[in-house]
C-alpha positions in Angstrom: -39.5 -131.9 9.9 -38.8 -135.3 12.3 -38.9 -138.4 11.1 -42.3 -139.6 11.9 -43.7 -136.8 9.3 -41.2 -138.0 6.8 -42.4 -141.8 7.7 -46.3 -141.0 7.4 -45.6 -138.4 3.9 -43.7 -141.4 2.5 -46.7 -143.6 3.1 -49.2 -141.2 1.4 -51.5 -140.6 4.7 -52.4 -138.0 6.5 -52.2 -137.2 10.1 -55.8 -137.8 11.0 -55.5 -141.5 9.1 -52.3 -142.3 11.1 -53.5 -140.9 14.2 -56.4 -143.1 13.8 -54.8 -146.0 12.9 -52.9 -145.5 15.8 -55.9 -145.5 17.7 -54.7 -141.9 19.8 -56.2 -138.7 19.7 -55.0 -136.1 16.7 -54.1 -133.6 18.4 -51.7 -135.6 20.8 -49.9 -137.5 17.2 -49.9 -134.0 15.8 -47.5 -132.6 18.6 -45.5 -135.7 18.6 -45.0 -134.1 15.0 -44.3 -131.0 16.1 -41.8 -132.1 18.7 -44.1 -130.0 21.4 -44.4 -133.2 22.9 -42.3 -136.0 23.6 -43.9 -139.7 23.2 -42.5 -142.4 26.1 -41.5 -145.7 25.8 -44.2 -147.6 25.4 -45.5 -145.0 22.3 -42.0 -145.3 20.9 -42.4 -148.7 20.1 -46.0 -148.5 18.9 -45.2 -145.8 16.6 -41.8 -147.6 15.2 -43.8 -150.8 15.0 -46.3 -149.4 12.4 -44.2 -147.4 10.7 -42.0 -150.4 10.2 -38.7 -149.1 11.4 -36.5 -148.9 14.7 -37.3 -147.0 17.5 -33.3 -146.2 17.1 -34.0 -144.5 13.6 -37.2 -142.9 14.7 -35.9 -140.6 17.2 -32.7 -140.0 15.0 -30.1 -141.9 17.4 -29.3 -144.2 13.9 -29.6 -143.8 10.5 -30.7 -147.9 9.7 -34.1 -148.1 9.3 -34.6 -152.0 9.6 -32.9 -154.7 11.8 -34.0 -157.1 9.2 -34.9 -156.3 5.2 -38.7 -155.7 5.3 -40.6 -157.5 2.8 -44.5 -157.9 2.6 -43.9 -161.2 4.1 -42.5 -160.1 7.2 -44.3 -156.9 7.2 -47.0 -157.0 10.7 -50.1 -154.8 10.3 -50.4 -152.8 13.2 -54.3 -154.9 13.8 -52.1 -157.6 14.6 -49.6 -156.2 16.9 -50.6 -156.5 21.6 -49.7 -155.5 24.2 -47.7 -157.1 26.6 -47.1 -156.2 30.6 -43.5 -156.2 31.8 -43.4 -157.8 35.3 -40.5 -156.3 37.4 -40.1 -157.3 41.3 -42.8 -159.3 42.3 -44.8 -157.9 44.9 -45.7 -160.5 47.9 -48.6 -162.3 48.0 -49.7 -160.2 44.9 -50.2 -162.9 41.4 -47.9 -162.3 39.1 -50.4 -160.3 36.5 -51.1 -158.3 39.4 -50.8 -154.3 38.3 -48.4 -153.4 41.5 -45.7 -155.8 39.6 -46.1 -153.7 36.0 -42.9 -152.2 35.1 -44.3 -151.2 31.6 -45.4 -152.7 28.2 -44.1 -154.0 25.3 -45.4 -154.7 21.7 -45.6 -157.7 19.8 -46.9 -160.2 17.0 -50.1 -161.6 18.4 -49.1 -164.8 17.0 -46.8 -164.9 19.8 -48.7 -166.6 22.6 -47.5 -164.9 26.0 -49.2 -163.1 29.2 -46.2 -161.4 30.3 -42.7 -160.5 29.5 -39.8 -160.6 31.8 -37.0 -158.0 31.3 -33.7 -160.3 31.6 -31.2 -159.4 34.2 -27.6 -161.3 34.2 -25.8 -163.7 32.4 -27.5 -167.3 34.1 -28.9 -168.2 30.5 -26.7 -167.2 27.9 -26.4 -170.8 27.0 -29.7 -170.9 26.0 -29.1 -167.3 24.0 -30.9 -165.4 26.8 -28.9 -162.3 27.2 -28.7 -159.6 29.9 -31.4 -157.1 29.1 -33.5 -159.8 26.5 -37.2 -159.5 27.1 -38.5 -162.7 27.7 -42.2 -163.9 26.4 -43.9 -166.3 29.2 -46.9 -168.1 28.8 -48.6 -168.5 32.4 -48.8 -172.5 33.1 -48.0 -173.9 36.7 -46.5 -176.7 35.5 -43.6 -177.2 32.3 -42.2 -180.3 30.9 -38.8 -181.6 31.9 -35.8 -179.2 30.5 -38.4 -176.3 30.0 -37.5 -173.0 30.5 -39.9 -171.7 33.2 -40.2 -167.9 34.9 -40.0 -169.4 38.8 -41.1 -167.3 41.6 -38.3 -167.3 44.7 -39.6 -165.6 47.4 -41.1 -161.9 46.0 -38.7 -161.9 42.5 -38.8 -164.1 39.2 -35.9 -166.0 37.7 -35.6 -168.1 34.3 -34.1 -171.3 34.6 -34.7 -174.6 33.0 -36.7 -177.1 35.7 -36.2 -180.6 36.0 -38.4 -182.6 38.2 -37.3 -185.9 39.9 -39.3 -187.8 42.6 -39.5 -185.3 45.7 -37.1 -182.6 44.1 -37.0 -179.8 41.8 -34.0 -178.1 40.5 -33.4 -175.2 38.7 -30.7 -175.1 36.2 -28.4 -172.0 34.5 -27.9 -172.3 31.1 -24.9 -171.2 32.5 -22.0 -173.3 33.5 -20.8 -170.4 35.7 -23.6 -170.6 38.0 -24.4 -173.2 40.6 -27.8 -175.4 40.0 -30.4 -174.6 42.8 -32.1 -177.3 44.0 -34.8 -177.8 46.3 -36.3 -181.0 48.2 -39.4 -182.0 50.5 -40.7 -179.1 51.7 -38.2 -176.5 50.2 -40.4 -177.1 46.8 -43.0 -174.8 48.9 -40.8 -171.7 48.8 -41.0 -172.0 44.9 -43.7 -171.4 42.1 -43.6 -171.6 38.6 -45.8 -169.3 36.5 -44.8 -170.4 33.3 -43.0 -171.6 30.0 -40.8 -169.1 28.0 -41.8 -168.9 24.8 -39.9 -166.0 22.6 -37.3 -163.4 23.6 -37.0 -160.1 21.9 -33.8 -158.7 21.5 -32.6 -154.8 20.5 -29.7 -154.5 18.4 -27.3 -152.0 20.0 
């Protein structure tokens, strides 16, 4: 027996409930049961998420349930959980929301005000306790306030920085002491675009 039968017998449902509260058809959350079938990523998460555990203790790689104590305050009903697109490269020419640039989906809180998640790669904003391999929640907005973090587009990829605006010039600044600020002036500013404020990171415990 895996753990997602042991998860939905300790919760006093039965398959058809869950797999309806899951919103996916029985018979593919019965072989998920079964093992005969092998959910991806993006189910992981959904199934951890309303089961209330890690996708880490789901699939039996850990034997800690929770990153955090659960209590029924911090407990998030599954009706409240979306969906989130992961933006990779950036295709040219193509908006940022465009499908060609999906690298996936992630899950959370819809209290959490975002149109896309960035997958961070790199050390440039650990300052600002951005971590290689963070997802970052962005919020699309052309333009931020002074000392925002911002997901920038330079030529066909997205970066986080922190922008500052003065008079003709924009720079972009690491939250990183390591790494040079990039600045641009005059008609340079063309080359760049900002798509929006960075509001939340998730993080997985390793």
């Amino acid at each position: 027996m895996n753990r997602i039968t042991e998860l939905r017998e300790e919760m006093q449902k039965s398959k058809a409930q869950v797999a309806r509260e899951l919103e996916m058809p029985y018979t593919t959350y019965v072989n998920y049961e079964k093992g005969s079938r092998e959910p991806n990523s993006e189910v992981l998460i959904q199934i951890a998420t309303y089961f209330g555990v890690t996708v880490d203790y789901l699939i039996g790689r850990s034997n800690t349930r929770y990153v955090r104590n659960i209590s029924a305050d911090n407990l998030i009903p599954l009706k409240h959980i979306i969906r989130i697109p992961i933006i990779g490269q950036i295709a040219c020419g193509m908006p940022i929301l465009a499908e060609q640039n999906y690298e996936g989906f992630t899950y959370c809180p819809d209290t959490v005000k975002a149109d896309f998640v960035l997958k961070c790669k790199g050390d440039s904003m650990i300052d600002a306790n951005i971590q290689d391999g963070d997802f970052v929640f962005i919020k699309e907005a052309p333009i931020v306030e002074n000392g925002e973090i911002a997901a920038v587009i330079i030529g066909d990829e997205a970066t986080l920085k922190k922008v500052y605006y003065q008079d003709d010039t924009i720079t972009l600044l690491p939250a990183n002491s390591a790494y040079a600020p990039m600045v641009y002036k005059k008609q340079e500013i063309n080359d760049i675009r900002i798509c929006g404020k960075a509001v939340a990171i998730l993080r997985y415990i390793q």
